[in-house]
N, CA and C atoms as a LAMMPS dump frame, in Angstrom:
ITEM: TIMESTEP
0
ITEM: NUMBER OF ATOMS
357
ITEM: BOX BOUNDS ff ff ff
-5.0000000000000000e+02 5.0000000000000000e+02
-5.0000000000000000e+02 5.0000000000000000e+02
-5.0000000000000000e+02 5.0000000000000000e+02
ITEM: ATOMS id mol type element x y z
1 1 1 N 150.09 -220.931 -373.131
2 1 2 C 150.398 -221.999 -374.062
3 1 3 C 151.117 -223.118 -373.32
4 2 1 N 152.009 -222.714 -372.415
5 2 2 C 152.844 -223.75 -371.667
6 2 3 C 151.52 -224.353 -370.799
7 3 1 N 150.811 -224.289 -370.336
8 3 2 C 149.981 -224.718 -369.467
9 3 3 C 149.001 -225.746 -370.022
10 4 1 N 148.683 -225.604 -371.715
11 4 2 C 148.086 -225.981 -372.125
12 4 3 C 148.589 -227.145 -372.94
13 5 1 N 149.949 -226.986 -373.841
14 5 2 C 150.386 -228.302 -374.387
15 5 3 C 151.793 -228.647 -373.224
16 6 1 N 152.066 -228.547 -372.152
17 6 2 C 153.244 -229.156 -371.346
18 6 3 C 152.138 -229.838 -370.444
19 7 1 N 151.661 -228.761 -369.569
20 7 2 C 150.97 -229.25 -368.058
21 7 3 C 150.029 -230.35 -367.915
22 8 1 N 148.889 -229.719 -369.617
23 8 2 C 147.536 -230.393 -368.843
24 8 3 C 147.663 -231.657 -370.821
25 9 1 N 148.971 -231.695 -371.569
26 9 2 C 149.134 -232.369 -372.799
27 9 3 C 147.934 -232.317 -373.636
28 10 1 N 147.534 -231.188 -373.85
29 10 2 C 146.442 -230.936 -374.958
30 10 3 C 147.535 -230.64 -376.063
31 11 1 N 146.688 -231.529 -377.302
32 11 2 C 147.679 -231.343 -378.256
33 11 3 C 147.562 -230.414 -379.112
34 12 1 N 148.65 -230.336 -379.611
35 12 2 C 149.207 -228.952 -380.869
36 12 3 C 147.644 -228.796 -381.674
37 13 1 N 147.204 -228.246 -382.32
38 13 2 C 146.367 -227.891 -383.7
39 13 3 C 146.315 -228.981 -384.445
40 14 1 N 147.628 -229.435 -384.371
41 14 2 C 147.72 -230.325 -386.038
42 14 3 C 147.56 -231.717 -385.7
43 15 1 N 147.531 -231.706 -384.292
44 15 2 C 147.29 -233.538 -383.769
45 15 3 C 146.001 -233.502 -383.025
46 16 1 N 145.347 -232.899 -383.695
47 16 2 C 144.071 -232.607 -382.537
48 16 3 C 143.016 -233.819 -382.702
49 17 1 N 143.3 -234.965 -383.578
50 17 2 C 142.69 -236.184 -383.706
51 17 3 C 142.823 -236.918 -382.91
52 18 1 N 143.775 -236.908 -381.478
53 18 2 C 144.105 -237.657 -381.145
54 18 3 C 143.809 -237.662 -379.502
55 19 1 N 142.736 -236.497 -379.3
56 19 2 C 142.039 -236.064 -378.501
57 19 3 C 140.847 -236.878 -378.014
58 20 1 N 140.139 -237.368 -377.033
59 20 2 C 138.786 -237.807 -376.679
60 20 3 C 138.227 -237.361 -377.245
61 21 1 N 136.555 -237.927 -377.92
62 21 2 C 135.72 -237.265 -378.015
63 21 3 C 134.776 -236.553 -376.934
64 22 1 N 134.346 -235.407 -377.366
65 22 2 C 133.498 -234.86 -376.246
66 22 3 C 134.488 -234.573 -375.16
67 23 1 N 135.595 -234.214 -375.506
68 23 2 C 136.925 -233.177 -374.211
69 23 3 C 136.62 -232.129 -374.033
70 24 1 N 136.868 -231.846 -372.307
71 24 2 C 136.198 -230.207 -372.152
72 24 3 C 136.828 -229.971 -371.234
73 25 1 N 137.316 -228.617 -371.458
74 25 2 C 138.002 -227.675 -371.091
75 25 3 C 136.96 -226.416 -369.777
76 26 1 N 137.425 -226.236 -368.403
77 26 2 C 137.113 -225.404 -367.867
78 26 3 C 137.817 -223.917 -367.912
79 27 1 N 137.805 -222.624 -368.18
80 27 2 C 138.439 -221.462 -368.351
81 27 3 C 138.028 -220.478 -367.361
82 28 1 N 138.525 -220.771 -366.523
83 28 2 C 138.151 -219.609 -364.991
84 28 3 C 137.954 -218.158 -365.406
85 29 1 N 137.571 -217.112 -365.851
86 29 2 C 137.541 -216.08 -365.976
87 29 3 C 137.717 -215.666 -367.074
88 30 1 N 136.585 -216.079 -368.059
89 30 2 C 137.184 -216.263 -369.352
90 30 3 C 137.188 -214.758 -370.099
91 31 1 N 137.112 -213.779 -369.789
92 31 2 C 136.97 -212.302 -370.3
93 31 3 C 138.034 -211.838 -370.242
94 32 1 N 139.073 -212.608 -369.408
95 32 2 C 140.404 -211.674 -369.017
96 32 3 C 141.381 -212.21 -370.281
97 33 1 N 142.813 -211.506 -370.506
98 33 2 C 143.375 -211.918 -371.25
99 33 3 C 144.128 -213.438 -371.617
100 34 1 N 144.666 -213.985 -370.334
101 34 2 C 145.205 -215.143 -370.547
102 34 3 C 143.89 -216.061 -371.069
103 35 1 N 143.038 -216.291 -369.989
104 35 2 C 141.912 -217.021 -370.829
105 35 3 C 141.19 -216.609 -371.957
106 36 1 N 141.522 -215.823 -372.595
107 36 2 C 140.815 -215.372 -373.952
108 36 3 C 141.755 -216.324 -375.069
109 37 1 N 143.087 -216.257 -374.531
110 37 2 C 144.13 -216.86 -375.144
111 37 3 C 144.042 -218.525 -375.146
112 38 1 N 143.277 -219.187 -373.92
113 38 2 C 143.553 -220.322 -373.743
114 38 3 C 142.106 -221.005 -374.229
115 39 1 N 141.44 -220.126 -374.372
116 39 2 C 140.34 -220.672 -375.165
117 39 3 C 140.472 -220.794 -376.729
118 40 1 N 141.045 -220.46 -376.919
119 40 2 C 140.934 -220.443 -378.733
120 40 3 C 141.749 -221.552 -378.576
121 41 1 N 143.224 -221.524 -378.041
122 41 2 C 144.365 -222.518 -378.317
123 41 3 C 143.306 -224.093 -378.135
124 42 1 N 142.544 -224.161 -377.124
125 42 2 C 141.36 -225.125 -376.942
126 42 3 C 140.946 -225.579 -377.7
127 43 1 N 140.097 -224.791 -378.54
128 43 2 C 139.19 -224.551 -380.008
129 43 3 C 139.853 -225.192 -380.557
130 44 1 N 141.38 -224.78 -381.228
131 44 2 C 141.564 -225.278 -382.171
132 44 3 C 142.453 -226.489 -382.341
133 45 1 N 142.434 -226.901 -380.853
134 45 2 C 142.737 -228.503 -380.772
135 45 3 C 141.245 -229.637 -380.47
136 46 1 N 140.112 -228.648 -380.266
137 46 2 C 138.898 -229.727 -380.367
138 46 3 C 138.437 -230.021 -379.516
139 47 1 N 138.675 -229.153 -378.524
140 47 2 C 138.056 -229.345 -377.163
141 47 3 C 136.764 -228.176 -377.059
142 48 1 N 135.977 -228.942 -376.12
143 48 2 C 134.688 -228 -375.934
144 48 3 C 135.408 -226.816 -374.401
145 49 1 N 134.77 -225.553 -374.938
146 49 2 C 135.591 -224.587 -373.565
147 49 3 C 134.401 -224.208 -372.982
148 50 1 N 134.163 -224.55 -371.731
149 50 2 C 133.292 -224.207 -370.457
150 50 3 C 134.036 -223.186 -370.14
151 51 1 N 133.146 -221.553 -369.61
152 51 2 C 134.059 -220.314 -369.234
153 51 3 C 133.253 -220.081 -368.006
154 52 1 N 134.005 -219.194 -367.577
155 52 2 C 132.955 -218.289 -366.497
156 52 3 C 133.665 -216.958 -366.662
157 53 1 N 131.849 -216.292 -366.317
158 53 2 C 132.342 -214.887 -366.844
159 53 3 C 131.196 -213.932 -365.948
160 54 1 N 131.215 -212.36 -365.986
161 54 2 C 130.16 -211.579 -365.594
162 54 3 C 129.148 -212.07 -367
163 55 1 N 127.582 -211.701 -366.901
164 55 2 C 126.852 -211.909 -367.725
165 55 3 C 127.392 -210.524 -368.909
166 56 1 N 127.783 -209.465 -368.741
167 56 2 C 127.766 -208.591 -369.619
168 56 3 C 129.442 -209.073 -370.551
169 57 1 N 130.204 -209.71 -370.081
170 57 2 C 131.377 -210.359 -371.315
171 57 3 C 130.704 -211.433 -371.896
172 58 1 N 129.519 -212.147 -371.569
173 58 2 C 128.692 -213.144 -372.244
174 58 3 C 129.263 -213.469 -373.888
175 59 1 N 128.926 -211.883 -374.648
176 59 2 C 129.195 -211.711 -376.426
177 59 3 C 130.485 -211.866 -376.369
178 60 1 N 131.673 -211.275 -375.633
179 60 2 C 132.861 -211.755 -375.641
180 60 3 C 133.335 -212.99 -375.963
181 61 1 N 133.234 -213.351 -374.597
182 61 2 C 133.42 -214.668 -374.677
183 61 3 C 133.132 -215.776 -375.853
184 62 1 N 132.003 -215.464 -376.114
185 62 2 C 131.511 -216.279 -377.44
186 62 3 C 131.715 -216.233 -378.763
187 63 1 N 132.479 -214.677 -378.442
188 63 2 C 133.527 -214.32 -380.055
189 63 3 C 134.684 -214.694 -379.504
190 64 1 N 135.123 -215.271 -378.465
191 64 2 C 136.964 -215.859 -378.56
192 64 3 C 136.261 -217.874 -378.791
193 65 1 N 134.899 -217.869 -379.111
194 65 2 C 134.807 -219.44 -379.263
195 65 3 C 134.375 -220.136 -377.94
196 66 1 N 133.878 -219.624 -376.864
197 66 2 C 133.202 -220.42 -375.542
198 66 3 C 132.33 -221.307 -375.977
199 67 1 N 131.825 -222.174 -375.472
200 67 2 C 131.064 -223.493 -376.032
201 67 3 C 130.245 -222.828 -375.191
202 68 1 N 130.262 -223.181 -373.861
203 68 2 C 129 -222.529 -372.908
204 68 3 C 129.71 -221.856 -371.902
205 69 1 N 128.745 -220.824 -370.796
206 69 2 C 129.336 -220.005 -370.339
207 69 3 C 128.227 -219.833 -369.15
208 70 1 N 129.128 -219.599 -367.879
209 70 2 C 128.292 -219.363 -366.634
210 70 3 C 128.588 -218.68 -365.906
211 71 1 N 127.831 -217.736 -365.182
212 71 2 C 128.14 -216.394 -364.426
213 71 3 C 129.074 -217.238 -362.607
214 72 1 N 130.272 -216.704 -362.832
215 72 2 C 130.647 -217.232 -362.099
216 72 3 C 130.019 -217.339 -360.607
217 73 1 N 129.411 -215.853 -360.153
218 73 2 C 129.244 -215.597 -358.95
219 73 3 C 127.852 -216.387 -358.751
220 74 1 N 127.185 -216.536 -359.395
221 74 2 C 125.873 -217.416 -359.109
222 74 3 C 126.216 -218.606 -358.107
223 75 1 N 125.357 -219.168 -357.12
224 75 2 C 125.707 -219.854 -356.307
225 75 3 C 125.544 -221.53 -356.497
226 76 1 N 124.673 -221.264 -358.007
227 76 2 C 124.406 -222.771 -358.445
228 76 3 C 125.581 -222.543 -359.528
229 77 1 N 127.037 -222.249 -359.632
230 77 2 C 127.457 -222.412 -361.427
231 77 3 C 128.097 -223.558 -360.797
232 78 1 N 128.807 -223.948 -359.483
233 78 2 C 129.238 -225.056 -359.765
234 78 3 C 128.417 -226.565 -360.026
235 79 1 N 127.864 -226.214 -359.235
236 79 2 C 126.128 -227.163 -360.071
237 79 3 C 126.035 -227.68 -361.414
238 80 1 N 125.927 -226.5 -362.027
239 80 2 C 125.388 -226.31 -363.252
240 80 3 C 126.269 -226.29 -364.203
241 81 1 N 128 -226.295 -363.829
242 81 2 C 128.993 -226.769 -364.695
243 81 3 C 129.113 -228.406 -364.562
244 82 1 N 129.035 -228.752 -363.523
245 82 2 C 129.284 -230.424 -363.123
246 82 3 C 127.883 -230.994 -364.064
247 83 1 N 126.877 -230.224 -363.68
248 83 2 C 125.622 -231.135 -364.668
249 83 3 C 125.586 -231.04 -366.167
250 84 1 N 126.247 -229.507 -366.648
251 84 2 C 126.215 -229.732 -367.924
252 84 3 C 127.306 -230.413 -368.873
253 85 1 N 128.801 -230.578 -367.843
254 85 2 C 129.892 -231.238 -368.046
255 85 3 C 130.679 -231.771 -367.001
256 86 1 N 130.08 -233.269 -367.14
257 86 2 C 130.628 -234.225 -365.772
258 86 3 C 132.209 -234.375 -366.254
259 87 1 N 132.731 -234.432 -367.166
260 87 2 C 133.756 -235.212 -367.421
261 87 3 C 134.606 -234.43 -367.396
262 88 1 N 134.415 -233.043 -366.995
263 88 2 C 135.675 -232.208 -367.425
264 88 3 C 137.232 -232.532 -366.599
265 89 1 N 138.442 -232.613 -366.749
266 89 2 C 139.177 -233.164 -366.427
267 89 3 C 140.479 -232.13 -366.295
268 90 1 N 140.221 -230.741 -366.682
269 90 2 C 141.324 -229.76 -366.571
270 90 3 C 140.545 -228.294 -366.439
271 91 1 N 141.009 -227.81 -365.847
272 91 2 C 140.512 -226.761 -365.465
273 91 3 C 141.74 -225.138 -365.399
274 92 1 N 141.552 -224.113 -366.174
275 92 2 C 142.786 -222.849 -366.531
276 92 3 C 141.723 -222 -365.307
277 93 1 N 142.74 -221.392 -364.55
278 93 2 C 142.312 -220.408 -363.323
279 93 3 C 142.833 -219.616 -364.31
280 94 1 N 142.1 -218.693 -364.41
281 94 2 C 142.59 -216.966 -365.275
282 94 3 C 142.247 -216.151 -364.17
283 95 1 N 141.896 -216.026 -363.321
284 95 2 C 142.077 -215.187 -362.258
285 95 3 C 143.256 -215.286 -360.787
286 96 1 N 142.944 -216.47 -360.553
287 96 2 C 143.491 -217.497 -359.104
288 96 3 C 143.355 -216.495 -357.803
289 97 1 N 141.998 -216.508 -357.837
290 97 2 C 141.426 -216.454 -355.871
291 97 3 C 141.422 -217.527 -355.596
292 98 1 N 140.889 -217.018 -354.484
293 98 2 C 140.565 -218.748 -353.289
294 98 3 C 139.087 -219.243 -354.368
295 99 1 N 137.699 -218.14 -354.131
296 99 2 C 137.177 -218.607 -354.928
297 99 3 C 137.229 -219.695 -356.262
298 100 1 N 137.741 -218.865 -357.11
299 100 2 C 138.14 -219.158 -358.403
300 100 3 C 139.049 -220.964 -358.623
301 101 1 N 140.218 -220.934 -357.573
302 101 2 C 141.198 -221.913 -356.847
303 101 3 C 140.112 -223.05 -356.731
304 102 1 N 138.733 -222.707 -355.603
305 102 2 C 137.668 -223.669 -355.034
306 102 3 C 137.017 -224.418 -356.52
307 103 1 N 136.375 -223.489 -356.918
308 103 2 C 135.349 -223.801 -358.457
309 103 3 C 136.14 -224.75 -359.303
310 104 1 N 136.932 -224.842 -359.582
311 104 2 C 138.057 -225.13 -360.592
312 104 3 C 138.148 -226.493 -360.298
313 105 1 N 138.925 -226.249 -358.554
314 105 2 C 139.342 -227.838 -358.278
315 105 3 C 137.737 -228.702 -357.759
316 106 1 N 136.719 -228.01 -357.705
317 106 2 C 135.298 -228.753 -357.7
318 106 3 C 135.207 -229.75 -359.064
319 107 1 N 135.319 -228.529 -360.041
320 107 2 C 134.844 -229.305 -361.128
321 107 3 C 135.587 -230.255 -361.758
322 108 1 N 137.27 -230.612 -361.473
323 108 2 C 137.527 -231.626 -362.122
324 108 3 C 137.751 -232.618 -361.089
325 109 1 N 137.555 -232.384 -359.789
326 109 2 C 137.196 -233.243 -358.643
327 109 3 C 138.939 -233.809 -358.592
328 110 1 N 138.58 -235.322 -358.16
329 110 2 C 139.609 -236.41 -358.033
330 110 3 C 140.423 -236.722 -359.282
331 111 1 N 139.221 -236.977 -360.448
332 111 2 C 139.963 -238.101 -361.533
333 111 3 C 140.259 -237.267 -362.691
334 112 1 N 140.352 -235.39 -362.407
335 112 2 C 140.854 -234.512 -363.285
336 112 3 C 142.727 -234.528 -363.138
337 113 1 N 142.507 -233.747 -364.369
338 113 2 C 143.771 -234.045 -364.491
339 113 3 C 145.1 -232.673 -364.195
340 114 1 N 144.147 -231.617 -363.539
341 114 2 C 144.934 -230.666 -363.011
342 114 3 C 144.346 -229.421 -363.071
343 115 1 N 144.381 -228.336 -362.608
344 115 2 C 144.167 -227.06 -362.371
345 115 3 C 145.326 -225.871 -362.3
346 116 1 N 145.138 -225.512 -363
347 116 2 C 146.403 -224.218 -363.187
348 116 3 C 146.18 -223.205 -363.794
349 117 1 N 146.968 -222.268 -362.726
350 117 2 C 146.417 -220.819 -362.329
351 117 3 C 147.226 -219.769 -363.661
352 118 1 N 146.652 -218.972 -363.984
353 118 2 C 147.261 -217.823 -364.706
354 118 3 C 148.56 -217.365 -363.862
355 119 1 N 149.487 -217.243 -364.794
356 119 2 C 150.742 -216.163 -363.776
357 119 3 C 151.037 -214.833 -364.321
């Protein structure tokens, strides 16, 4: 929760109007617990949640509310997260490897607005 309304200023539930349209959220490992957590808090401020996951948490994921979802280890997902969401601008490490660390800070590049790791 601290990561989400201090770090990266996604707002509360109840101000969620005041959000971009079309805001999207990256969730590094989205099967594990913190990101199960940081996806809904997402949801229900109005942001779209990009996850990565094994293909078999796929149904998971999509019952905590994932918008779309990509097998992390595939060698095209960072590809295929940047093409299906250029704009993403924050990115939640729920794991924090080097991997995970790499993907993350790919996808919100330069003009994102931060990356931060599960503790």
């Amino acid at each position: 929760m601290q990561t989400l309304y201090t770090d990266f200023d996604i707002p509360l539930p109840s101000s969620s109007s005041l959000i971009p349209i079309n805001s999207a959220i990256l969730v590094y490992s989205g099967s594990t617990v913190a990101p199960l957590l940081a996806m809904q808090l997402a949801k229900l401020a109005s942001y779209t949640v990009v996850t990565t996951c094994s293909p078999h948490n796929f149904d998971l994921v999509k019952r905590y509310r994932a918008d779309a979802v990509y097998v992390y280890h595939y060698p095209s997902a960072l590809e295929d997260i940047k093409k299906g969401y250029p704009n993403i601008e924050r990115a939640f490490d729920g794991i924090s490897l080097n991997e995970s660390a790499r993907l993350c800070s790919s996808v919100v590049g330069k003009n994102g607005r931060g990356v931060r790791r599960a503790t």
